[in-house]
N, C-alpha and C positions, 0 to 999 in steps of 0.2 A: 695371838698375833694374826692367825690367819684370819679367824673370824674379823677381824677390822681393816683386814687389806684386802679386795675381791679379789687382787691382782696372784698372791699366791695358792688360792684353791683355783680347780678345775669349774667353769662356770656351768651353773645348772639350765641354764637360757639353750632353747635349741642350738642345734647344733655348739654347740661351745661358744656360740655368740657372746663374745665379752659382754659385759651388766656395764656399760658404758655409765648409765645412771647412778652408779655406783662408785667409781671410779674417779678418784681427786687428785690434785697434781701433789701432793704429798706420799701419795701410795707410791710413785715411780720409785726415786731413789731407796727405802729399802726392801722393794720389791726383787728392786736390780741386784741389791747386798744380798736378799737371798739366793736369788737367779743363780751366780756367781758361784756364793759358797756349795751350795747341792752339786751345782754341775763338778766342781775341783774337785768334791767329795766320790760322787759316781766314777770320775775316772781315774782319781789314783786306785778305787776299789778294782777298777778293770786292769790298771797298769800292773798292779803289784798283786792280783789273782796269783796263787797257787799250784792253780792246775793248769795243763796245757794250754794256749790260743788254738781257741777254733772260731770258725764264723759265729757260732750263737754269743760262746762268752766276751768278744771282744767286738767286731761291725756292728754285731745286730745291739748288739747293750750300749756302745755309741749311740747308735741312733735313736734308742729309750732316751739316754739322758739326755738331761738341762730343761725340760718340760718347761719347767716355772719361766725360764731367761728365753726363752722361746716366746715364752706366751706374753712376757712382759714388753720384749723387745719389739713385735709383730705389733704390739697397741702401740705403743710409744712414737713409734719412728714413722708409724704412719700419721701422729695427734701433729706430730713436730716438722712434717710436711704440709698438713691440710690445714692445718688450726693452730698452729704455734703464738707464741709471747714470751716475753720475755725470762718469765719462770724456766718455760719450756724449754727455752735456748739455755738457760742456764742451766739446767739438766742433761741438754745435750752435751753439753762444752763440758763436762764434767765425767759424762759417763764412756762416750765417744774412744777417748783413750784408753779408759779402763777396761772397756771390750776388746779392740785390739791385743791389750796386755793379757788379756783372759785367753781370746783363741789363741796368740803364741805360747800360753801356757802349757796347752792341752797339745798342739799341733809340732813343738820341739820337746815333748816328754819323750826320753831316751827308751825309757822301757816301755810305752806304748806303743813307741813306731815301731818296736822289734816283737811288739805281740803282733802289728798290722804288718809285718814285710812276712812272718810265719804263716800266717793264715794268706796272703797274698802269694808263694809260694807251691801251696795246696790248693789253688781256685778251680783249676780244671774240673774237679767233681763236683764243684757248684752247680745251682739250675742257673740258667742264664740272666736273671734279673741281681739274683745274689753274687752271682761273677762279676758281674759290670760293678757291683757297688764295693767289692772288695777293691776293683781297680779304680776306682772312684775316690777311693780313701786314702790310697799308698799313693797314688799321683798327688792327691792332694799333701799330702802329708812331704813329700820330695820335695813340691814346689814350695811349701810352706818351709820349707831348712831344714828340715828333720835331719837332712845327711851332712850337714854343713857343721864342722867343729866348734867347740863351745865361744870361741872367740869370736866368730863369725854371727853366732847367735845373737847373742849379748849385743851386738851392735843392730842385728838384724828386729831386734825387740825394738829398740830405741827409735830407728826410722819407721816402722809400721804405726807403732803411739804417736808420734809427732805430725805420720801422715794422716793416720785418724781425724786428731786435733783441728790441723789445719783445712781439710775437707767440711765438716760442723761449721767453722768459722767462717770459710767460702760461703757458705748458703747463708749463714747469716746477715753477713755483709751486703750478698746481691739483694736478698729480699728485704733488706732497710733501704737501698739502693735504688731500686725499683720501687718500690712506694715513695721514697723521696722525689721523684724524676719524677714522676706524673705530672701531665701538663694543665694548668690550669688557667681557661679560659674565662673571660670575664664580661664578653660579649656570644650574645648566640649567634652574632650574626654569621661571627669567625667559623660557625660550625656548619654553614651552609652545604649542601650533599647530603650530610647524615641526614640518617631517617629517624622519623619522630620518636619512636623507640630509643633510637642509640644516643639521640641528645638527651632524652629522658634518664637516662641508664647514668649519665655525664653528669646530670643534673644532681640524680641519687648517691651520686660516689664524693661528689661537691659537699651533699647535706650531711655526708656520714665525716668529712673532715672538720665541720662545721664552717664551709665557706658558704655562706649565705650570695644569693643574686652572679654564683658563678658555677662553672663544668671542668668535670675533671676528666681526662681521658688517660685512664689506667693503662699502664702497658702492661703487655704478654712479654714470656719468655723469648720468641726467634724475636733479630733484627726487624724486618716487616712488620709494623702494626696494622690489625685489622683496617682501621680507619684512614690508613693513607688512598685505599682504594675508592673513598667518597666524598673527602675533603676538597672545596674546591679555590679555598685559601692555602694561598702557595708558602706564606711564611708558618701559619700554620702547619705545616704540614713539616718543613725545614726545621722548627723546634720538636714536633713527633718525633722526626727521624732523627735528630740529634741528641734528643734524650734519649733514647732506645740505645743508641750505639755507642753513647758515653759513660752507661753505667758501670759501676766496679773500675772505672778510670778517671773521675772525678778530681783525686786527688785528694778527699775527705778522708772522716774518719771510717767510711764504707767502700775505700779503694782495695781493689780483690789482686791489683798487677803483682804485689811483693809474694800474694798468697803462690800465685799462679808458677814464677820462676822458683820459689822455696821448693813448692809440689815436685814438678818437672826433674831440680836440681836432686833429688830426694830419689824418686823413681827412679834415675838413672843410675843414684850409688846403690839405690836394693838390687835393679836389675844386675850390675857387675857382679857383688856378693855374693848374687844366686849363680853365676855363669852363664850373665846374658848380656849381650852386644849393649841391648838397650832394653827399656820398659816394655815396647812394641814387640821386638820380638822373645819378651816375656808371656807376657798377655797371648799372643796370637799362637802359640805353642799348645797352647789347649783353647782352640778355636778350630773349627770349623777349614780355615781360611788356612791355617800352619804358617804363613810365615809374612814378615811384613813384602816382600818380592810380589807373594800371590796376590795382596789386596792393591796394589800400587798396579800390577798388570790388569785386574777388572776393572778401577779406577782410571786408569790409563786407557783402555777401549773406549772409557763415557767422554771423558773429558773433550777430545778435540770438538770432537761433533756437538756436544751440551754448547761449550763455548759461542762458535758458529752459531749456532740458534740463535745464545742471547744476543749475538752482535746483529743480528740480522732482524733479530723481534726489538733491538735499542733503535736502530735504521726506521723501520714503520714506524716506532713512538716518535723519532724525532719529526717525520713526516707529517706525523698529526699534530706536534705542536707547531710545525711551521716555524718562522723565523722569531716567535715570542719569545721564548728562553731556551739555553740549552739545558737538556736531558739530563737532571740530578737522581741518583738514590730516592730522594723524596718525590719523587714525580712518576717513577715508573710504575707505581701499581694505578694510580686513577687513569692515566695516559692507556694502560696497558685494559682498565675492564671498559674506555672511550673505544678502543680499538677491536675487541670481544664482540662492544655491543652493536659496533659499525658493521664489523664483518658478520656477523651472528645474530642478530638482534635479541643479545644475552645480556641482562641489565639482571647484576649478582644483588645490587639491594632490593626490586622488585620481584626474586623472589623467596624472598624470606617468609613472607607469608604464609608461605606453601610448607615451612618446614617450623614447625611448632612442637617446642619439645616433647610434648605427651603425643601428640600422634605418631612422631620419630620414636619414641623410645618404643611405644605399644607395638604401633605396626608397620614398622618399619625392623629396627631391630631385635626385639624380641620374636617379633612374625619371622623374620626370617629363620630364626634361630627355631622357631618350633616347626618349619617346613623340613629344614635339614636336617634335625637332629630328634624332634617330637618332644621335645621340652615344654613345658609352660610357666608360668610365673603369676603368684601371688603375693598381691601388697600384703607387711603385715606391719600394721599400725598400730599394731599392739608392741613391736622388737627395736627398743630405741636404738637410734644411732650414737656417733660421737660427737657431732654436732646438732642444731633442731632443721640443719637443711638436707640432713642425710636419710634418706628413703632406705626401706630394705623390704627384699622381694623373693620368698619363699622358693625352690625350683624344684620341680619334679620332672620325673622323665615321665616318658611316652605309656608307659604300664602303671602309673601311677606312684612310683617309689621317690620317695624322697631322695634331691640330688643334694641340697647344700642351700647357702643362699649367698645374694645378691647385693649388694650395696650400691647405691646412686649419692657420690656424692655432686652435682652439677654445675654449680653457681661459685663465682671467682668471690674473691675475700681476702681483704687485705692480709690478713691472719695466712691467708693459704698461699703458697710455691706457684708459681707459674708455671704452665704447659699441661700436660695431661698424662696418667699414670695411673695401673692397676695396683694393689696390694693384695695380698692374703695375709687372713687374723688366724684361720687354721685350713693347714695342708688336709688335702685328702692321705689315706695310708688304710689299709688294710691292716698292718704292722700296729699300730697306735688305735686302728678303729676309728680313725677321724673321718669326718665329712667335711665337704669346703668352705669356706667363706671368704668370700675375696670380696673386694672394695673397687668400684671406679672414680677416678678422682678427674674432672672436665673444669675448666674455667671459663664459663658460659657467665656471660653479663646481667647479672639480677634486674630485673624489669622492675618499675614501681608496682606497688601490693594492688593486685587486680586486675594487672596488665598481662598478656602471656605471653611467653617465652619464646621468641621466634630469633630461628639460628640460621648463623649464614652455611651455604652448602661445605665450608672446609670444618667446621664444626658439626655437619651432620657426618661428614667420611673422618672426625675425629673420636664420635661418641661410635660409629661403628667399630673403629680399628681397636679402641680400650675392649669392646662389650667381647673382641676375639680371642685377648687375652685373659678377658674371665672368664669364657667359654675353657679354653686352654685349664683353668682351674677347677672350675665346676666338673668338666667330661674326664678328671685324671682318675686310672685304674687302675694305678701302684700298687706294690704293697710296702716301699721303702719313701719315709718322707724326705729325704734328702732326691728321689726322682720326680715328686710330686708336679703336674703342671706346670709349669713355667721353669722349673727347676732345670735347665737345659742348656748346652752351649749357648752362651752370647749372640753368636752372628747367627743363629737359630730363632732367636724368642720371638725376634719380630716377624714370623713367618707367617705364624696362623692367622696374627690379630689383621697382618696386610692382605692374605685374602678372605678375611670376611671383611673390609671394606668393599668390595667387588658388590656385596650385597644393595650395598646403597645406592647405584643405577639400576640394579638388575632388572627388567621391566614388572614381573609382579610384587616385588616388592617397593618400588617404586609407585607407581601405579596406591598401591593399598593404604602411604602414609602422606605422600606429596598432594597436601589438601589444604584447601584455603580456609586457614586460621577462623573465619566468620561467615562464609559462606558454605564453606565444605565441598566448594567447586576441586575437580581434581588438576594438577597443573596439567594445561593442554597440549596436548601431543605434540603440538607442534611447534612446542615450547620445547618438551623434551627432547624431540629430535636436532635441536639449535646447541639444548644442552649437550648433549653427545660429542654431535660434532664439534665444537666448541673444547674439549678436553685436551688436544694438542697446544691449543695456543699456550702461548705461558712457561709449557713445558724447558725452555730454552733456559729462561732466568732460575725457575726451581732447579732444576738440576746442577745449574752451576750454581748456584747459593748455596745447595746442600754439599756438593764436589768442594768448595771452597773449605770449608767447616770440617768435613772426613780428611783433606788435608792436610790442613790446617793441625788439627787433632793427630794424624802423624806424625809433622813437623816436632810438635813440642814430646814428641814420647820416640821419635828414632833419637832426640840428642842422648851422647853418649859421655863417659866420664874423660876417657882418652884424646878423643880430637876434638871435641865442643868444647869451647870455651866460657861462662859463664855468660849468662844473658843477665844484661841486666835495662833492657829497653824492652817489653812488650811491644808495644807497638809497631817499633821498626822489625822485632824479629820477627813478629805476622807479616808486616809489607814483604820483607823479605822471601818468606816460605809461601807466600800467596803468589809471585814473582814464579820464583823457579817453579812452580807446580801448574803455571800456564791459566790462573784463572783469578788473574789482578784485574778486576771491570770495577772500574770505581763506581758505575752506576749499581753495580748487581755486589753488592756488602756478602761476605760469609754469615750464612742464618744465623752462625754464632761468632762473637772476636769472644778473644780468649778470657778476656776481663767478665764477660757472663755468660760464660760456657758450662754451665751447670752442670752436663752433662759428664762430662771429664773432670771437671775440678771439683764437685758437690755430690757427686753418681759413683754410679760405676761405671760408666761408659770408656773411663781410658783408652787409647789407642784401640777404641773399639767404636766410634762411630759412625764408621764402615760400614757398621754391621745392618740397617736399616737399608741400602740398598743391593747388599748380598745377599739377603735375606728375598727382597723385590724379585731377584733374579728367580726364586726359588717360585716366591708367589703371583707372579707373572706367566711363567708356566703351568703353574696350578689350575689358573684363570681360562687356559686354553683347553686344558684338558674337564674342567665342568661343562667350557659349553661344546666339546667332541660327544659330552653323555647326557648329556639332557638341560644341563643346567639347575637348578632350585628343587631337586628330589629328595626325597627319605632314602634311597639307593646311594645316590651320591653323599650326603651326608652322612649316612653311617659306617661307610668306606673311610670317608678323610680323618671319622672319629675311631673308628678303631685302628687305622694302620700311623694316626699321626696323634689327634687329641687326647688320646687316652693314654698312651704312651709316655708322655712327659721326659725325661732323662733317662728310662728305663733302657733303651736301645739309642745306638748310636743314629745320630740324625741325617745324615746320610744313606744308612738302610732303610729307616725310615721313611723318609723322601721317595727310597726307589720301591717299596713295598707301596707308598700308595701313587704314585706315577709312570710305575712299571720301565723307567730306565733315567739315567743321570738326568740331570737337569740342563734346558739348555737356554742363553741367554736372549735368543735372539727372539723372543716375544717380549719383553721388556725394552729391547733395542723401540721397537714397532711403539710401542707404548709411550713411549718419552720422547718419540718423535726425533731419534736419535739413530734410525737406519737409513740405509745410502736411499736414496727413493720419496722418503718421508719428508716431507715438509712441513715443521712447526707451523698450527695453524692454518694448514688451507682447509678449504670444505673439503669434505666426503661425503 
């Protein structure tokens, strides 16, 4: 058997590189039956031991098992986001619960949690890595019911599988949803603005539906489509944004609203079972943030002043359209890069050129990465991927040792999830003896075959902020894989990857990738200095689109079982909780309504996403203190990788934090940043 399934032996491919080439959608499901049975097997072995609980015979033999359901699950869940079909989805719908049923298996076994509350008990003489993961296990193990009597349980299995369930089907739904909703044109004339490329790109996604003589303009995951910002067809643009904002509420058979209030209705009976008010302040209890109060007061600082911006940057738009039409949703982004390029003489489609994905990925993000850290990167074209558009790139450090490797998956695909997202196929661990391998997943517009790949700048400061979180994977120097890289508080994860975006203005890294596509002219300084200052404007509407959304996301995880009453209208319960939370701008939409909020309803993001401008707060001041020391150094870089990247979950993120910042973190450079301090003015020159 193993010999005919790659998926149950250990791959002999560097680094554990899965034998993807090997790999058939019939190996998942009894891969998973094996995965399953070994893991059950290793810990009743551990449960019903013998001899005493100590750290070796019980955490550290945890963290040995399930090898195979690790390794299957890691391939799997990453095919079923990048590359999924319908097999695939049926695998998911299938397995999705029975994982669930698996971890409450292991996580309310009576005699296990009483070998982890014994050894949890005795942690004090642990070294400090092994201490944290003892409390790492029993917290886990608390939250997960462990203490909650059998009657409790039994119920508490039942919501967990069905939450499962219906999450799988969530992502389902959106992404038939969204491939349905693609808008297709039948005149080019309608696509007037876009640039030759992106009608092309329009034209490629038409021939792959097999619409002959038409363009199809594929949506991304947020509300805002790229292309509202060049479209100079107004109705046009009004079916964009209205298929964008309609998805998963359709009314079809890929309507996500009944998922949405089942989920919510669901979390909030788990959260009461466990002894919690609500989902939110389930979640937030092992955050960073402790309690939903704390994230509603950082939230509450942004809010007024974001708001104020956007009404003040809706004011200029309306100005520049004059008395032609009023100010839609659909009109703010082309109005708003009209107004960039007045004030700025900043025209975001001319300069695309400048950013060509091989020169962004060489020397831009990987240069950077080898200034701060001395890493380099080799293509190997010999180490297949999981798709034939998936790249992989060897990484060594500065002394020459192998670090792990690299995955590029770049290019959008019907088949693939919308937005952008790292994975790991294997953890780093000293424990295990693993080295890393993690994946970037980008939904960059496939050019026709011969054409190259020119991205617009929120896709350049996208492929940087992913390439921070494989950094975060690649740099981890654990020895427990449950710490490994990304393995870290929530409102934490997004910390590293948001200041290595910072890399992607920074003047020499800039400077070394921002080069014209056919000429290899570098863009002109005094272009760059337009770009710079040009980074406030705007900031008014992002912020409250994103403020919208992290509310929004509240709203549905404070309802509670006692005083909320059953929803049974999305829509209006969004108008509603967008209302009282002060940031109802009918022109500026929440990046996400609830109906394709992926994030929350298909993620893990639950009342957690917050954590993307918590996080800001963190990596804002980060940003301040690189350039107090030099800015782009092997000093500075080896600092932020030992006192933070390498780290992973090992140490609390907070010590962290103040081990490589040298004191708490403070908010008011991010104020400065988003154009959100008393003094600052969204958009003017400096």
């Amino acid at each position: 058997m193993n010999s005919l399934n790659p998926l149950l032996v250990q791959s002999d491919l560097p680094y554990q590189l899965p034998p993807f080439d090997r790999i058939e959608l019939a190996h998942y499901r009894p891969a998973f039956e094996h995965g399953m049975a070994a893991q059950r097997e290793e810990v009743e072995a551990i449960a019903t031991a013998g001899e005493a609980p100590t750290f070796g015979n019980t955490v550290v033999a945890l963290e040995r098992s399930g090898e195979v359901l690790r390794r299957v699950s890691a391939i799997f869940f990453n095919q079923a986001a990048a590359d999924t079909g319908p097999e695939i989805q049926a695998i998911e719908t299938e397995v999705t619960p029975r994982l669930a049923a698996h971890h409450d298996a292991m996580y309310l076994n009576p005699e296990l949690f009483s070998r982890i509350k014994a050894v949890h008990a005795d942690r004090e003489a642990l070294e400090p890595e092994s201490r944290r993961l003892v409390e790492r296990y029993y917290l886990d193990f608390v939250r997960a019911g462990a203490a909650l009597p059998q009657d409790k349980q039994t119920r508490l299995r039942e919501l967990n599988e069905e939450l499962s369930s219906l999450s799988s089907t969530f992502e389902h739904r959106l992404l038939a949803d969204t491939t349905a909703s693609a808008v297709v044109v039948d005149d080019v004339g309608h696509l007037d603005g876009l640039s030759d490329d992106a009608i092309a790109a329009a034209a490629e996604a038409a021939k792959e539906r097999h619409l002959p003589d038409s363009y199809v303009l594929s949506l991304v995951l947020p509300t805002s489509q790229p292309a509202l910002a060049s479209l100079t067809n107004r109705e046009v643009r009004e079916r964009l944004h209205r298929a964008s904002t309609k998805r998963g509420s359709n009314g079809n058979e890929h309507d996500t609203t009944d998922i949405v209030t089942r989920m919510t209705a669901l979390r909030a009976e788990r959260a009461a079972l466990l002894g919690y008010r609500d989902h939110a302040s389930y979640v937030l209890e092992d955050r960073m943030a402790g309690t939903p109060a704390a994230v509603h007061d950082m939230l509450g600082t942004l809010t007024p002043a974001a708001v104020a911006n956007a009404r003040a940057e809706a004011q200029r738009l309306q100005e520049s359209i004059g008395d032609a039409y009023e100010l839609r949703a659909w009109d703010w982004s082309i109005h708003s890069e009209r107004v960039r390029r007045a004030t700025y003489d900043i025209d975001a489609s001319e300069l695309r050129p400048y950013f060509e994905l091989e020169q962004v990925l060489h020397h831009g993000v990987f240069f950077a990465a080898t200034q701060l850290y001395g890493v380099t990167f080799t293509e190997r074209q010999d180490l297949a991927g999981y798709h034939p558009g998936v790249r992989t790139f060897e990484v060594f450090d500065d002394d020459g040792a192998a670090l792990g490797l690299f995955l590029l998956d770049a290019y959008a695909r019907e088949s693939k999830h919308g937005g952008a997202w790292m994975s790991s196929f294997v953890d780093q661990s000293r424990l295990l003896g693993t080295r890393p391998v993690v994946v970037n997943n980008l939904n960059i517009a496939r050019p026709p075959d011969g054409e190259p790949t020119l991205m617009t700048f929120d896709e350049v400061t996208t492929m940087f902020h992913e390439f921070g979180h494989a950094l975060h994977g690649l740099l981890s120097e654990v020895t427990y894989p449950s710490f490994s890289g990304t393995e870290v508080l929530q409102d934490f994860v997004e910390y590293p990857s948001q200041v290595n975006e910072m890399w992607a203005l920074w003047p020499e890294v800039l400077a070394n990738y921002a080069r014209h596509h056919s000429t290899g002219e570098p863009l002109p300084q005094e272009v760059v200095d337009r770009l710079l200052a040009s980074q406030t404007w705007g900031e008014g509407y992002k912020t409250t689109e994103y403020l919208a959304a992290a509310l929004l996301d509240l709203a549905w995880h404070q309802i509670d079982t006692e005083t909320t009453p059953e929803i049974t209208d999305v829509a209006a319960f969004e108008s509603a909780a967008l209302e009282r939370a002060g940031v109802a701008l009918d022109a500026v939409p929440p990046r996400y309504r609830s109906a394709y909020f992926a994030h929350i309803f298909g993620g893990g993001y639950a009342a957690g996403y917050y954590s993307y401008i918590w996080s800001e707060v963190l990596d804002a001041d980060s940003l301040e203190w690189f350039r107090e020391n030099g800015g782009l150094t092997r000093a500075n870089g080896d600092h932020f990788r030992a006192t933070l990247l390498a780290r992973g979950g090992a140490v609390d993120p907070m010590e962290a934090f103040r081990a490589f910042r040298g004191r708490d973190p403070k908010i008011e450079p991010l104020l400065t940043r988003r154009g959100l301090k008393p003094g600052v003015t969204a958009g003017s020159v400096r």
